[in-house]
N, C-alpha and C positions, 0 to 999 in steps of 0.2 A: 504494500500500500504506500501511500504517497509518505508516510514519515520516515520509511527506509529510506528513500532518495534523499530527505531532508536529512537526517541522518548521515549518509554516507558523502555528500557533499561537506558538511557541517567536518567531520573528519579530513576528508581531499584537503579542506581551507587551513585546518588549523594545525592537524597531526602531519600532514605530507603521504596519508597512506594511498594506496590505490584499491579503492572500492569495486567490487563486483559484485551488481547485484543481479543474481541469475533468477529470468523467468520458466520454471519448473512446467515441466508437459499437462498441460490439463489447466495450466493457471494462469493469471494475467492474462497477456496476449498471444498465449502459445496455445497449440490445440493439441487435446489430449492424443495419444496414440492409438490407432486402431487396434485389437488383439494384446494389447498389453494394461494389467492389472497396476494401475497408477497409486502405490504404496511408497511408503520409504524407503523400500530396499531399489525401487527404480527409479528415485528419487537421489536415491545416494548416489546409487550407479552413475545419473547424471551429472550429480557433482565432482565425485572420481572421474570423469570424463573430460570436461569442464576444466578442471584443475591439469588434467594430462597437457590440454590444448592451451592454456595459457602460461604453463612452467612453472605451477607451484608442486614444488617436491622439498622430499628432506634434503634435499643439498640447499635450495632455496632457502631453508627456513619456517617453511609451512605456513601456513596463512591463522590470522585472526579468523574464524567462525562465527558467527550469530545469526540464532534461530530463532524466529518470533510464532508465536503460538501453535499450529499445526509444524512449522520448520523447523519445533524444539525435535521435534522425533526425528525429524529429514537428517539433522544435521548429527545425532547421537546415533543415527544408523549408519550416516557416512564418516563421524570418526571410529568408530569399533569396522567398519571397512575398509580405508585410506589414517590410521593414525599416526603415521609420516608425515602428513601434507595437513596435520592440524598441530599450532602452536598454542595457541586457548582456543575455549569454546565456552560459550556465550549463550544460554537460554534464558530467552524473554518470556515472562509469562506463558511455558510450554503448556499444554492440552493434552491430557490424555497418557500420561506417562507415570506408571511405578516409579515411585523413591527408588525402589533399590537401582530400577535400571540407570536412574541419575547419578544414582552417589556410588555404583559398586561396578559397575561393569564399564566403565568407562573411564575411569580413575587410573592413571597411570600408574603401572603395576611397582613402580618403586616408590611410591607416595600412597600415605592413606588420605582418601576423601574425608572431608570434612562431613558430616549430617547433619540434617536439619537440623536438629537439636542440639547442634555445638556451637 
């Protein structure tokens, strides 16, 4: 939605980063795909893809992540997919997502996640 843009501009201006904000199959102005079941795991796939064609990799650095509501899941399926090409990861008021899957399965295995409740 339009505060992403505002958003990743508002960064462009002040941090120097370069924002990409990808339109996912089935949303915004892209159309979804025929014979393919539009979930997070093809959702990730697109952003593994996505990240192949613009050079974010672990020699890069990996890129800043954020996922806002339904893209908390998008993006928690695409770093437990690609967790090379993610340096943080960032969910905004995610939708639909188990604690554990937040705080335990995605946690970088040489760091304990914090939980809620710490």
């Amino acid at each position: 939605d339009g505060l992403f843009y505002e958003l990743a501009e508002q960064l462009v201006a002040t941090c120097g980063l370069r924002c990409i904000v990808p339109d996912l199959y089935g949303r915004g102005h892209s159309d979804a795909v025929l014979g393919l079941k539009n979930d997070d795991g093809l959702f990730a796939e697109q952003l593994d893809e996505l990240c192949s064609h613009v050079g974010i990799t672990k020699e890069s650095g990996g890129a800043h992540v954020v996922g806002m509501s339904m893209g908390g899941g998008v993006v928690l399926s695409f770093a437990a997919r690609a967790p090379d090409r993610v340096r943080s990861l960032v969910l905004a008021a995610p939708v639909g997502l188990p604690v554990k899957v937040c705080y335990e399965e995605c946690a970088p295995k040489d760091t304990q996640a914090a939980s809620p409740s710490q």
